[in-house]
NUMILUM-987211 format. One record per residue (C-alpha): x, z negated, y; residue in three letters. Coordinates in pm, 1 decimal. Example, Ala and Ser with C-alpha at 12.3 -4.5 7.8 and 13.67 -1.06 7.14 Angstrom:
% residues 2
{r {1230.0,-780.0,-450.0},ALA}
{r {1367.0,-714.0,-106.0},SER}
END
This chain:
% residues 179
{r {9223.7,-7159.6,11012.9},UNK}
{r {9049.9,-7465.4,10901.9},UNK}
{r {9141.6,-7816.8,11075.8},UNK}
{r {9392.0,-8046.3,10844.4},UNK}
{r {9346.2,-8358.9,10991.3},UNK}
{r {9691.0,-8477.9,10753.2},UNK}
{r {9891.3,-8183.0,10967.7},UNK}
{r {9937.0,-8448.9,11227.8},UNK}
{r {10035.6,-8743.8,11019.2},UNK}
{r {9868.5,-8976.9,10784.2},UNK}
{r {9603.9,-9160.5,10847.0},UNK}
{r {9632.4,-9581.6,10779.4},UNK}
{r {9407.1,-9537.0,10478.1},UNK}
{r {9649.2,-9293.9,10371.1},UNK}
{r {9938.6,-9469.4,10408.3},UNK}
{r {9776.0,-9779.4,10196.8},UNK}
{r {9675.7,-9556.6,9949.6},UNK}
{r {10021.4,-9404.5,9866.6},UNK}
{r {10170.6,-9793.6,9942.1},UNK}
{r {9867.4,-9846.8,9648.5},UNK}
{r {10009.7,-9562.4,9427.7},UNK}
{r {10378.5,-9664.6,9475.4},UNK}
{r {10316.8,-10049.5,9456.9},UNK}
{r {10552.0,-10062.2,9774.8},UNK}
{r {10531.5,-10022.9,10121.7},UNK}
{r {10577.4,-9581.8,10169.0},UNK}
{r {10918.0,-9516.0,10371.5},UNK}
{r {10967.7,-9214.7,10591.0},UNK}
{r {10581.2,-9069.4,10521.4},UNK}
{r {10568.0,-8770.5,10772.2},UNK}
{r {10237.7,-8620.5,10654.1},UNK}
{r {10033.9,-8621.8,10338.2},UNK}
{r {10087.1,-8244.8,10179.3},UNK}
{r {9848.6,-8237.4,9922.2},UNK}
{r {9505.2,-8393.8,9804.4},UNK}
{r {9438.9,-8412.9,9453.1},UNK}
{r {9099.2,-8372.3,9362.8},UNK}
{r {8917.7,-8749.6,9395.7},UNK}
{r {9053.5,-8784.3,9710.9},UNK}
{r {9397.3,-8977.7,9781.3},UNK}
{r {9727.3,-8847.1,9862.7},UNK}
{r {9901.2,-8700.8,9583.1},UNK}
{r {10218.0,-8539.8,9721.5},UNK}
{r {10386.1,-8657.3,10096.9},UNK}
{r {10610.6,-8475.2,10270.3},UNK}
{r {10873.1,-8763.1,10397.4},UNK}
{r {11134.7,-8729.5,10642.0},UNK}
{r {11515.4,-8626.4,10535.8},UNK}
{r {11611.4,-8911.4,10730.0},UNK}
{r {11441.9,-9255.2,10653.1},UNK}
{r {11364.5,-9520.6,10913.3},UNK}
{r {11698.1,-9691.0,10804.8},UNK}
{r {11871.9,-9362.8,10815.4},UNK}
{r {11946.2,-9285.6,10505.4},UNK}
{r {11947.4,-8900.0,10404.1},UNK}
{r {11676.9,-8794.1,10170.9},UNK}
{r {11644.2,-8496.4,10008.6},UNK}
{r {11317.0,-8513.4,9883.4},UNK}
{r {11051.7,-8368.6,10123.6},UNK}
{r {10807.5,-8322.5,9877.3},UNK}
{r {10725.4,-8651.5,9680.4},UNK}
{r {10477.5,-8700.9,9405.3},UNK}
{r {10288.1,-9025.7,9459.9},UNK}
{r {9976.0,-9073.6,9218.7},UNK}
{r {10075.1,-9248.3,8902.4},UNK}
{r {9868.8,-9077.1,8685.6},UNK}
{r {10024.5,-8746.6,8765.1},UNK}
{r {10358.9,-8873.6,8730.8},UNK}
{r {10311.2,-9057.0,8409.7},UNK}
{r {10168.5,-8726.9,8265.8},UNK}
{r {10464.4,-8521.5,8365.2},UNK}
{r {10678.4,-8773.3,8241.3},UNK}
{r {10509.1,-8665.2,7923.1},UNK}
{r {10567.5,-8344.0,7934.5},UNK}
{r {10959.3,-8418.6,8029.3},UNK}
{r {10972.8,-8666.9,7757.9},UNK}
{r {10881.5,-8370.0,7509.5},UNK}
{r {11163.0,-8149.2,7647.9},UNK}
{r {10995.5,-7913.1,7889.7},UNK}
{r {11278.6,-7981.6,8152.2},UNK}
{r {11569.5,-7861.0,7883.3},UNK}
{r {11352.4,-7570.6,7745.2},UNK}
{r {11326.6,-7452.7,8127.7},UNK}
{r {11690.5,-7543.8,8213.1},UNK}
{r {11792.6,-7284.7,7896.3},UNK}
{r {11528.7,-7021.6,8019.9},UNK}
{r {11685.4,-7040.0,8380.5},UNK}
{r {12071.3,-6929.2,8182.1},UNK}
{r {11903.8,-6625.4,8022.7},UNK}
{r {11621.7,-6483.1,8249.4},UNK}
{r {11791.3,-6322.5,8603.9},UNK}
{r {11395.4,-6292.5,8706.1},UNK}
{r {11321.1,-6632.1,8678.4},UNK}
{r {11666.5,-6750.7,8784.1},UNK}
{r {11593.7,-6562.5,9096.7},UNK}
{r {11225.1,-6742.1,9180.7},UNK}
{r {11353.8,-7037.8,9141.1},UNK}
{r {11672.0,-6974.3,9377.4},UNK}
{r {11373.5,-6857.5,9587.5},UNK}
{r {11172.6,-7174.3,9560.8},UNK}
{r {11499.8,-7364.8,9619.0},UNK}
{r {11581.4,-7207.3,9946.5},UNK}
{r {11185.2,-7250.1,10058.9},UNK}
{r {11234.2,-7625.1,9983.8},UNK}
{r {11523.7,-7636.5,10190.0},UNK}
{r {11329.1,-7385.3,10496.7},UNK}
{r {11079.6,-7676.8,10489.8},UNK}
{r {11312.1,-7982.5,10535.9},UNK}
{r {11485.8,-7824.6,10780.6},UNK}
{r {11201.1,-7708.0,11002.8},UNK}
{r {11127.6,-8120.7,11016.3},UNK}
{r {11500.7,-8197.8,11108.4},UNK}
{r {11844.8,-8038.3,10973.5},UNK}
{r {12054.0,-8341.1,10803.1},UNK}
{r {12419.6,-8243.0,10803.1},UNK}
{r {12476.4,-8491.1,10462.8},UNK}
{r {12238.4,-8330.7,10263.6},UNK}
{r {12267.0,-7946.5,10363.7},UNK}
{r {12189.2,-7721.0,10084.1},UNK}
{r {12083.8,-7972.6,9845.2},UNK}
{r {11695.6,-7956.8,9766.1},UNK}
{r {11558.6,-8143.6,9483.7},UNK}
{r {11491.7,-8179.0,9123.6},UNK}
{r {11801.7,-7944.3,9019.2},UNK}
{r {11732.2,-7643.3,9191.3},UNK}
{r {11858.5,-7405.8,9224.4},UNK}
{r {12085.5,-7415.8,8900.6},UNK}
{r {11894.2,-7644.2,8624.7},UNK}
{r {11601.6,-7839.2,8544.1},UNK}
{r {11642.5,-8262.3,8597.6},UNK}
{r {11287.3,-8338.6,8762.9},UNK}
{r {10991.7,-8191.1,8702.0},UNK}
{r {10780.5,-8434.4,8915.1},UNK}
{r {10950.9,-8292.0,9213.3},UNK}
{r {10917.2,-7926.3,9103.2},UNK}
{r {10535.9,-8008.1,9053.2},UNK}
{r {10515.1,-8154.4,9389.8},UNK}
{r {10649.6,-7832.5,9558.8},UNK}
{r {10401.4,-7625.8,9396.6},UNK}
{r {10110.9,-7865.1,9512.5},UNK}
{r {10252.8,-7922.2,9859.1},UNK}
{r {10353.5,-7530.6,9942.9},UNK}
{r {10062.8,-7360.4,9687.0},UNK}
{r {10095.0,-7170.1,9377.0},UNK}
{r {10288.0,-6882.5,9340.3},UNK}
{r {10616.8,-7044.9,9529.1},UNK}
{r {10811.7,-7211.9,9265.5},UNK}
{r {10742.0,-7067.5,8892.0},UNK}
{r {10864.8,-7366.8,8696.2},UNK}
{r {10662.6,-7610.1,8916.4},UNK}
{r {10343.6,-7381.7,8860.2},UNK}
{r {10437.2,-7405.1,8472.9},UNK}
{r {10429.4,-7780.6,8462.5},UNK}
{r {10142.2,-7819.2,8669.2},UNK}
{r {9943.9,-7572.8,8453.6},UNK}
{r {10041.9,-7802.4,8135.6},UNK}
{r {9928.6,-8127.7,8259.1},UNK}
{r {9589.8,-8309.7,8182.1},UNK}
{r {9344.3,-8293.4,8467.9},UNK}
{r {9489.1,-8672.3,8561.1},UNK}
{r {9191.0,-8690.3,8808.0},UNK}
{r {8904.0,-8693.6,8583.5},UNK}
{r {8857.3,-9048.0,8561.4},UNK}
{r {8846.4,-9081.9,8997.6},UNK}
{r {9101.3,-9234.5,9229.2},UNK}
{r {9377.2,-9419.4,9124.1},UNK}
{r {9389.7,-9620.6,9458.2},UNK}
{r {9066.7,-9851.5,9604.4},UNK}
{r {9121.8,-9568.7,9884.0},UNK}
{r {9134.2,-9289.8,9803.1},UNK}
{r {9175.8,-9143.8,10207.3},UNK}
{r {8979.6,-8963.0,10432.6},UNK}
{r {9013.6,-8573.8,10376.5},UNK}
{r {8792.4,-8356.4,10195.7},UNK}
{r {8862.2,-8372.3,9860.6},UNK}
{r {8804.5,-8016.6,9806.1},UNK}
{r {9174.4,-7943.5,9952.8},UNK}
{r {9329.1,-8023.6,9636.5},UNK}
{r {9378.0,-7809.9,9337.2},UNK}
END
């Protein structure tokens, strides 16, 4: 198995680039789960509690800009309703994505089990469609193959890399880990 030097938290350079990406200070950053392809963080995995201790339910959180503000594109053109309709008729796909819901939920809980926000995941699951960037984080953060609308958005989006790093630092990794 090949040494992840993010498995045991992020680096400082890390943690400014994703403060970069945000244009705030990152809250609650337990590890950076995914690489895009220049480099920087694109996907943390946060805490379910924050510092302050608020509950969060999003483990998986899309930082880079550019990936965001191309899946906002692709929600913008009703991808997130189109799947949400797909999810009523299809018992197959319905069931992947109660799959993907409970592995999102397996993964916050292995970090620490947060009575407020027990069986809630993140970006609708397990019933509808409301946030694609989250879906697309999943799939980036736990590989392809684990939630099958995630894997659909990420396969529509623009290679958002091409142009390099959308931070002055990008991180430390290899930049071969991403996808």
């Amino acid at each position: 198995m090949p040494h992840d030097p993010s498995a045991h938290g992020p680096t400082e350079a890390d943690l400014q680039a994703v403060g970069e990406q945000l244009g705030r200070d990152p809250r609650g950053v337990r590890r950076v789960a995914h690489r895009c392809p220049c480099g920087a963080p694109d996907v943390v995995e946060t805490l379910p509690r924050l510092p302050d201790g608020t509950p969060f339910p999003t483990v998986f959180y899309l930082t880079c800009p550019r990936a965001a503000g191309a899946i906002g594109t692709l929600e913008a053109g009703g991808m997130m309703r189109e799947m949400s309709e797909r999810l009523l008729e299809d018992d197959r796909l319905r069931a992947a994505y109660g799959t993907a819901h409970e592995r999102y939920l397996a993964a916050r809980d292995a970090i620490d089990e947060v009575p407020q926000i027990a069986g809630i995941s993140a970006g609708g699951m397990p019933d509808r469609v409301k946030c694609l960037h989250v879906l697309v984080a999943q799939s980036l953060a736990q590989g392809p193959g684990v939630n099958p609308l995630g894997d659909e958005a990420l396969a529509a989006l623009p290679e958002w890399w091409r142009r390099g790093a959308c931070t002055a630092k990008p991180g430390a990794s290899d930049p071969g880990s991403g996808r």
